[in-house]
One Martini backbone bead per residue (centre of mass of N, CA, C, O) as a GRO file, in nm:
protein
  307
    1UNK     BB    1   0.096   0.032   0.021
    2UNK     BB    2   0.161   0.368   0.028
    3UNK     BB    3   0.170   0.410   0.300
    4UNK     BB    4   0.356   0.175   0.369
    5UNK     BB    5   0.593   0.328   0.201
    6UNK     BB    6   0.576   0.633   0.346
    7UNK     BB    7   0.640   0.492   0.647
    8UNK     BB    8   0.905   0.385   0.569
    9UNK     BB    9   1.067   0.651   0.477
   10UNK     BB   10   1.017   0.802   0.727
   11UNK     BB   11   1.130   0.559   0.937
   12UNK     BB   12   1.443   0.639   0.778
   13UNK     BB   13   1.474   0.912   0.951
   14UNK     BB   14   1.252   0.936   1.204
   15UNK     BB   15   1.188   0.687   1.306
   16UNK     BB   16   1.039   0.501   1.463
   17UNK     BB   17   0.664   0.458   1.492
   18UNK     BB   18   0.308   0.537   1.582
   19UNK     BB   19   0.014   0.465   1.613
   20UNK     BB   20  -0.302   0.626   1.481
   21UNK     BB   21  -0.602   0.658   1.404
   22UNK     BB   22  -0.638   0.332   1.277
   23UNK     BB   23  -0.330   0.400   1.126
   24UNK     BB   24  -0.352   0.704   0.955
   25UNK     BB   25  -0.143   0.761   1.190
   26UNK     BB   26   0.145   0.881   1.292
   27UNK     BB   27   0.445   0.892   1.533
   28UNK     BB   28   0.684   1.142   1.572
   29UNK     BB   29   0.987   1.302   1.628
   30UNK     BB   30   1.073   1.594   1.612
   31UNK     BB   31   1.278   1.827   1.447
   32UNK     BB   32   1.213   2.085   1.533
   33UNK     BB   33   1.244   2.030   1.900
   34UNK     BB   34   1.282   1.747   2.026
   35UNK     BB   35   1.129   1.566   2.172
   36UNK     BB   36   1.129   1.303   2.406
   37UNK     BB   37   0.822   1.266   2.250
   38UNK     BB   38   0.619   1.135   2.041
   39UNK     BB   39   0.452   1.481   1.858
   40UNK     BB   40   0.430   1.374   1.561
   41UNK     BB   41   0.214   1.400   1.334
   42UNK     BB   42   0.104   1.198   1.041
   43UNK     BB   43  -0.110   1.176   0.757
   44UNK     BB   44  -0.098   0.934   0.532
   45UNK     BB   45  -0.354   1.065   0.314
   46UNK     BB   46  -0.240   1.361   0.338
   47UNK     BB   47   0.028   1.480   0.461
   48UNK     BB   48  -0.059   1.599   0.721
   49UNK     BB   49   0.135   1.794   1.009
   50UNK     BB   50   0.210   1.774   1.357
   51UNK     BB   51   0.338   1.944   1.644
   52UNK     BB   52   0.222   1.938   2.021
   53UNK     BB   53   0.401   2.127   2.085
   54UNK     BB   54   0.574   2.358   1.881
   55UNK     BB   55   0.355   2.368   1.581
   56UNK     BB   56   0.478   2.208   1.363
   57UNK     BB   57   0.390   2.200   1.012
   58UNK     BB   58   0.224   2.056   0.755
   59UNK     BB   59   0.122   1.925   0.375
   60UNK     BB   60   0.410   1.756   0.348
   61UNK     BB   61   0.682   1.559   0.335
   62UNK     BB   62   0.906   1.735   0.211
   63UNK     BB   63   0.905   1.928   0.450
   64UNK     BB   64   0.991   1.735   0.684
   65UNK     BB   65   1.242   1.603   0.576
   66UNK     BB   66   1.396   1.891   0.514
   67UNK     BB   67   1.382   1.921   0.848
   68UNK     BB   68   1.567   1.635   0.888
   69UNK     BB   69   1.800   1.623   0.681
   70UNK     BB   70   1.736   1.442   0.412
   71UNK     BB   71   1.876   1.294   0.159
   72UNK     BB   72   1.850   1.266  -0.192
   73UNK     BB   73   1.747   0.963  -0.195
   74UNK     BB   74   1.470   1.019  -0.037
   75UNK     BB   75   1.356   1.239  -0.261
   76UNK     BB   76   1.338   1.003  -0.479
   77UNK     BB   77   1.140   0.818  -0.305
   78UNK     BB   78   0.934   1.007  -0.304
   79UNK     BB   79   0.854   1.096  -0.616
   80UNK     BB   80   0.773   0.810  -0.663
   81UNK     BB   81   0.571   0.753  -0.467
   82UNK     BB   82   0.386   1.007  -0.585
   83UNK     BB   83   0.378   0.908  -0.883
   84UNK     BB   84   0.251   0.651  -0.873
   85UNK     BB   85   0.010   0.689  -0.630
   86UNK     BB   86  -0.113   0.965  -0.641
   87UNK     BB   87  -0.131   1.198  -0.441
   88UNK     BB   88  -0.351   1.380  -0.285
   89UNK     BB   89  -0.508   1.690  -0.207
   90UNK     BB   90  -0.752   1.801  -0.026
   91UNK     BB   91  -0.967   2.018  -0.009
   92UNK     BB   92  -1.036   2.323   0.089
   93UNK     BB   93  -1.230   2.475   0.319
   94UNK     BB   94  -1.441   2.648   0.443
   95UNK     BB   95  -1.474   2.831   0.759
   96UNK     BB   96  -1.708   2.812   0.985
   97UNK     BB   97  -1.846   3.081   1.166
   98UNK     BB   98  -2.066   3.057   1.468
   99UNK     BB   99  -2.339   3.196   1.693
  100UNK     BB  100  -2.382   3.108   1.954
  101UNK     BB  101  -2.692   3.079   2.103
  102UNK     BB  102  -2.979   3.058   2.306
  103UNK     BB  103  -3.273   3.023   2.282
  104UNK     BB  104  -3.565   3.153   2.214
  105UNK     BB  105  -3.726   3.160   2.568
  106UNK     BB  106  -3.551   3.117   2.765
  107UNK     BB  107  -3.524   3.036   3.149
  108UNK     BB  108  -3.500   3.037   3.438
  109UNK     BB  109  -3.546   2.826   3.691
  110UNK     BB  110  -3.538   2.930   3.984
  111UNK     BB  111  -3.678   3.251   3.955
  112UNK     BB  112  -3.925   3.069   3.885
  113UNK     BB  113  -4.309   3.063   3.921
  114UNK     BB  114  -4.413   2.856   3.694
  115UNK     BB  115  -4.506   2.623   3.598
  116UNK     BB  116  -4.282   2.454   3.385
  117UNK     BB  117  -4.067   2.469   3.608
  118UNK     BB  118  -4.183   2.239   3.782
  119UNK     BB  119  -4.177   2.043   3.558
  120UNK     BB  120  -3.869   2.055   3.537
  121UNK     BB  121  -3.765   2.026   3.821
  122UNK     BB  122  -3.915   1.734   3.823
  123UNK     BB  123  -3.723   1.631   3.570
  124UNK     BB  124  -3.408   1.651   3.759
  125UNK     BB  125  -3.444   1.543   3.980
  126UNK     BB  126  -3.509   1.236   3.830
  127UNK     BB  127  -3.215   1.265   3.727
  128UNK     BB  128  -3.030   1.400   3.980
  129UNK     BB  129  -3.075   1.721   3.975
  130UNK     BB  130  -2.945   1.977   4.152
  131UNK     BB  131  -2.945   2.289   4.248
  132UNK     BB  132  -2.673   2.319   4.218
  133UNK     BB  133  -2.626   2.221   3.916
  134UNK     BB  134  -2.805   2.450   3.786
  135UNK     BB  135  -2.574   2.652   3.860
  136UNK     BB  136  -2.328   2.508   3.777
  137UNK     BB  137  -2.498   2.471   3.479
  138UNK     BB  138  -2.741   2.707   3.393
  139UNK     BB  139  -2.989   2.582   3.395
  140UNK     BB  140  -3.250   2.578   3.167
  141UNK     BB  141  -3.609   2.658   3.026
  142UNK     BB  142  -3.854   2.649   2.796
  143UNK     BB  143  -4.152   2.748   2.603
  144UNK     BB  144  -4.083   2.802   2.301
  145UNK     BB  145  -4.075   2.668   2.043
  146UNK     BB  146  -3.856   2.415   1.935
  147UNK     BB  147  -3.771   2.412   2.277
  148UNK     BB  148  -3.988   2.351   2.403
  149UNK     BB  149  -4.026   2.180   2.708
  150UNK     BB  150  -3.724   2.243   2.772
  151UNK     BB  151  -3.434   2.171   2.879
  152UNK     BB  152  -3.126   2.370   2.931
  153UNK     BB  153  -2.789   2.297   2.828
  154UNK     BB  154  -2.472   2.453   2.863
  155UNK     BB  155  -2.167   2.553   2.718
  156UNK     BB  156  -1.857   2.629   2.814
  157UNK     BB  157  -1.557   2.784   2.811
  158UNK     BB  158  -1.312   2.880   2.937
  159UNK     BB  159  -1.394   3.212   2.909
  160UNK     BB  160  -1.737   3.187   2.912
  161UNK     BB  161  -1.830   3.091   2.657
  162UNK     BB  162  -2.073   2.980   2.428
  163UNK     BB  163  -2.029   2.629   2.232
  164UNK     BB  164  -2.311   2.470   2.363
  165UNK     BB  165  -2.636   2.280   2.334
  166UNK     BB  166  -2.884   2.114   2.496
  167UNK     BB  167  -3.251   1.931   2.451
  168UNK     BB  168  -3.463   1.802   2.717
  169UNK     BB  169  -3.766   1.661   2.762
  170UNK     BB  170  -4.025   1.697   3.025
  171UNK     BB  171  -4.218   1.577   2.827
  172UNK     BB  172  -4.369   1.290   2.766
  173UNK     BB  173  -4.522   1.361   2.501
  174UNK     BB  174  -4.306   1.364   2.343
  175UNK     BB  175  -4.175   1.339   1.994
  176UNK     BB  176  -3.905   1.501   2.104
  177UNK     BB  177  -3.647   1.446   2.362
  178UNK     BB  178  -3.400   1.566   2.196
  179UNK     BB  179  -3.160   1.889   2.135
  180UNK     BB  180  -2.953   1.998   1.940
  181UNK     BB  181  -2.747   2.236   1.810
  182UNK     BB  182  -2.707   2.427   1.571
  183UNK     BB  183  -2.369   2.300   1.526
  184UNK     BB  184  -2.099   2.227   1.610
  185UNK     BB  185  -1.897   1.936   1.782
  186UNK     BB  186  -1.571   2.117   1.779
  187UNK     BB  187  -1.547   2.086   2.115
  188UNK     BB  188  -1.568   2.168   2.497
  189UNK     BB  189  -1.675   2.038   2.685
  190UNK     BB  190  -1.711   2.201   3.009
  191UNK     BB  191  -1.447   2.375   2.971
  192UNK     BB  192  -1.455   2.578   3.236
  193UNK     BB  193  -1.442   2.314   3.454
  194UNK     BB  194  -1.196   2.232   3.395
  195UNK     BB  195  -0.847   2.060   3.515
  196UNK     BB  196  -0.567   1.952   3.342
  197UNK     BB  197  -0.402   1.887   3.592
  198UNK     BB  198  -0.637   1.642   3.563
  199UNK     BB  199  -0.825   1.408   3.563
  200UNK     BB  200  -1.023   1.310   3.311
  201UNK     BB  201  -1.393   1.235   3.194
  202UNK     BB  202  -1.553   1.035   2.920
  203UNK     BB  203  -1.850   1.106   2.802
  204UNK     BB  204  -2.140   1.153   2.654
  205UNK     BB  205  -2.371   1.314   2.825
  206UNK     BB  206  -2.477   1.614   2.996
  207UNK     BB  207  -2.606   1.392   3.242
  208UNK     BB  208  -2.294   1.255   3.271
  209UNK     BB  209  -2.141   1.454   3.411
  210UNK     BB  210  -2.311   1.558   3.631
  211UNK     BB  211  -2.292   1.288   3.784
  212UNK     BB  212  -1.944   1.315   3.804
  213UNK     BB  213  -1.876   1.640   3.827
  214UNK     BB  214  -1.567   1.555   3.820
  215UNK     BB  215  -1.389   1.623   3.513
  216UNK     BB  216  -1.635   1.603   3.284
  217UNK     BB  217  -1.678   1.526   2.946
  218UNK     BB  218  -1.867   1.576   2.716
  219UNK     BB  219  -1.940   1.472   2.357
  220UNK     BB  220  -2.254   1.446   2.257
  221UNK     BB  221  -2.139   1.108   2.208
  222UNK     BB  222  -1.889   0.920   2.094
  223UNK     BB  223  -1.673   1.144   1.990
  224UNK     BB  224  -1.378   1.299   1.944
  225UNK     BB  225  -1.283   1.602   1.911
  226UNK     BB  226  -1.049   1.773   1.777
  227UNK     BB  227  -1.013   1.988   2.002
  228UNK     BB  228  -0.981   1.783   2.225
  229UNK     BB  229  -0.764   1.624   2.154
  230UNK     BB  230  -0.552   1.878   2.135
  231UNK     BB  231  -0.569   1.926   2.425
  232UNK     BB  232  -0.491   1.621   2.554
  233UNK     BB  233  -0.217   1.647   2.401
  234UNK     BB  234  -0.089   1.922   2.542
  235UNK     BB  235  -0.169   1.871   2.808
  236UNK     BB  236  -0.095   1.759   3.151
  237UNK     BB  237  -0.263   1.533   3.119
  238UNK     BB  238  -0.249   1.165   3.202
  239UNK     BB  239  -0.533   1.078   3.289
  240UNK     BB  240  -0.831   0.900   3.086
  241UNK     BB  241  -1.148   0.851   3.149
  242UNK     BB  242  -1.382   0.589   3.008
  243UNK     BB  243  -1.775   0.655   2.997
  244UNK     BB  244  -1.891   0.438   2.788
  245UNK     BB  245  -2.113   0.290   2.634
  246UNK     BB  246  -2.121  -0.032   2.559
  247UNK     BB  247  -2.240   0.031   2.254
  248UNK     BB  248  -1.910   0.168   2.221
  249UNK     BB  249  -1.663   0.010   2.223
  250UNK     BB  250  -1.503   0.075   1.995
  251UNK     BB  251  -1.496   0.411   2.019
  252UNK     BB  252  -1.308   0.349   2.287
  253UNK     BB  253  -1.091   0.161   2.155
  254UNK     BB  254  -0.999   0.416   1.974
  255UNK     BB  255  -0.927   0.608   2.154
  256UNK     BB  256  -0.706   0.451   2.329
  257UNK     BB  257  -0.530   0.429   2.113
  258UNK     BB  258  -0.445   0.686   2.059
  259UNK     BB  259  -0.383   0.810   2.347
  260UNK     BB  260  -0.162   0.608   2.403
  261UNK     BB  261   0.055   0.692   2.154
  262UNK     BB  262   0.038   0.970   2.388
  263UNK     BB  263   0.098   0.824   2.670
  264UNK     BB  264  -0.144   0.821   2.775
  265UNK     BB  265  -0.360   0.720   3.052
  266UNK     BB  266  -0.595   0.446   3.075
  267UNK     BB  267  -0.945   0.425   3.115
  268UNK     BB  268  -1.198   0.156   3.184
  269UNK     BB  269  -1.528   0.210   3.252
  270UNK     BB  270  -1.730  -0.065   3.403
  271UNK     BB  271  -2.114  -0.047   3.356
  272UNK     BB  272  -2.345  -0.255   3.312
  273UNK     BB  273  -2.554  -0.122   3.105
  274UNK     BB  274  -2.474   0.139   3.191
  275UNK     BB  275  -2.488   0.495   3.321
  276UNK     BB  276  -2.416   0.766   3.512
  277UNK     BB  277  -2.670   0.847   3.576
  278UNK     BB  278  -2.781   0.611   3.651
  279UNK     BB  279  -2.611   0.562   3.899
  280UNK     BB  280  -2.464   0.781   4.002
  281UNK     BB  281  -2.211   0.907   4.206
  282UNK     BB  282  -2.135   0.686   4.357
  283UNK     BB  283  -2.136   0.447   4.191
  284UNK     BB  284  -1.922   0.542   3.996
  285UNK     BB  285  -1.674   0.628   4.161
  286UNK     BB  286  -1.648   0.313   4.218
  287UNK     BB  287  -1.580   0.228   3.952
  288UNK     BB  288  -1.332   0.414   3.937
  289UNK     BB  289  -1.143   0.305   4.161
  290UNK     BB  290  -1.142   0.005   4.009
  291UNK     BB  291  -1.000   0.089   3.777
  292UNK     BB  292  -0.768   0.039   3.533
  293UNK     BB  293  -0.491  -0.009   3.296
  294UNK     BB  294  -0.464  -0.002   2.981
  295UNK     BB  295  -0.317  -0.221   2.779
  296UNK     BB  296  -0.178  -0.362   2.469
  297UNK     BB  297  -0.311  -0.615   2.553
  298UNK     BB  298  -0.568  -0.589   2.667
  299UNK     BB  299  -0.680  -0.421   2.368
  300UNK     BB  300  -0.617  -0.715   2.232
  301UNK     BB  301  -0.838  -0.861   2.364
  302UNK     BB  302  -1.119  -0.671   2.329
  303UNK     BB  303  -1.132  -0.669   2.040
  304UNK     BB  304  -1.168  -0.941   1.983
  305UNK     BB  305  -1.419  -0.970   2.129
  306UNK     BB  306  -1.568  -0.857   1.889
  307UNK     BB  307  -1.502  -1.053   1.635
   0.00000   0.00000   0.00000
């Protein structure tokens, strides 16, 4: 395969490389930094390199090359490779940024006297939502609109700007129970409240962060986004737990490897087909104190046990 003609090109320069991204994705170190852990993204089908410490980055293997000075017949089996297999640059996108808002009719749960409020607040409580929590996570709750009759969740960045938000609705009979922000997804939930120097956990959704309480990043989803992953491998956070649901084993256990990969301690907390919601603090805790370090031979066993 090209790819793997590419990646042994670039490992007779820069050194043995590790796999990420399943696969897509090796990992040397910089030559830029000379960073003393390989923190050198190298993208195998794109050919775009990033490194996370220095920020050097390029979108062609022969700015590498030239940047680790390379031999010139090492240029020579690249333009081969380049020529033979025809690699292709993806066009490039426009970026769209845009001012993500609250729903029009958002409105405080604590200060209303409203009777839809008390019915928000009783299907929080049912939640195990505290009123801690909806100070401390801002929620709100709409009566109007197509958030009609829905908890408002929302996500702050570091700065305290909104980046994110969901409506879950308290309405029994609604036929769509919750709603997602229309905006990307290429954010770092509860980005506020964490804390990088302190061991952080990755759950799926916005009431499972707030049952885990303590420097839990909701995904939104299933998936890392580039954002979230980017701050991960950056910052000084050192071990990472994983508590996504059962049915997510696959997304889970690519997470781990990539984590892994750039050299972050994984674990992985075993729920018995519950949700951290599901469980509340105390007993998610208990499973938390239990998890172990997934290593590479765990990893390669667990993957078996899907196939």
């Amino acid at each position: 395969m090209k790819e793997d003609l590419l990646k042994q090109l670039l490992e007779s320069v820069l050194g043995r490389s590790k796999s990420a991204r399943g696969g897509d994705e090796a990992v040397f170190y910089c030559p830029s930094c000379n960073h003393h852990k390989k923190k050198l993204t190298f993208n195998l089908l794109s050919q775009k390199f990033q490194c996370w410490v220095c920020g050097y980055k390029g979108h062609r293997a022969y700015q590498l090359l030239k940047k680790a000075k390379a031999s010139i017949s090492i240029y020579s089996t690249l333009k081969e490779i380049d020529s033979q297999y025809n690699f292709k640059q993806p066009q490039k996108q426009k970026e769209v940024k845009s001012i993500i808002q609250l729903p029009e009719g958002t409105q405080s749960i604590i200060s209303s006297s409203a009777i839809l409020s008390k019915h928000a607040l009783h299907y929080l409580d049912q939640r195990g939502v505290t009123q801690q929590d909806i100070v401390k996570y801002d929620i709100s709750y709409n009566e109007v609109g197509e958030y009609k009759n829905m908890v408002i969740i929302p996500s702050y960045n570091e700065e305290g700007f909104l980046n994110y938000f969901v409506g879950r609705s308290f309405d029994k009979n609604a036929y769509i129970k919750h709603k997602l922000a229309p905006t990307t997804k290429d954010i770092i939930g509860f980005e506020m409240h964490i804390n990088w120097d302190l061991p952080v956990i990755l759950c799926e959704g916005a009431f499972d962060a707030i049952a885990i309480k303590r420097n839990a990043i909701p995904l939104f989803g299933k998936k890392i986004s580039s954002s979230l992953m980017k701050k991960i491998i950056t910052s000084n956070c050192r071990k990472i737990y994983l508590a996504l649901d059962k049915d997510a084993l696959k997304d889970t256990l690519n997470h781990a490897e990539t984590l892994m990969g750039y050299g972050k301690e994984i674990f992985i907390i075993e729920m018995n087909d519950k949700d951290p919601s599901e469980l509340g603090f105390e007993n998610f805790t208990k499973l938390l104190h239990k998890a172990t370090e997934l290593t590479t031979s765990s990893l390669m066993k667990r993957r078996m046990a899907l196939s």
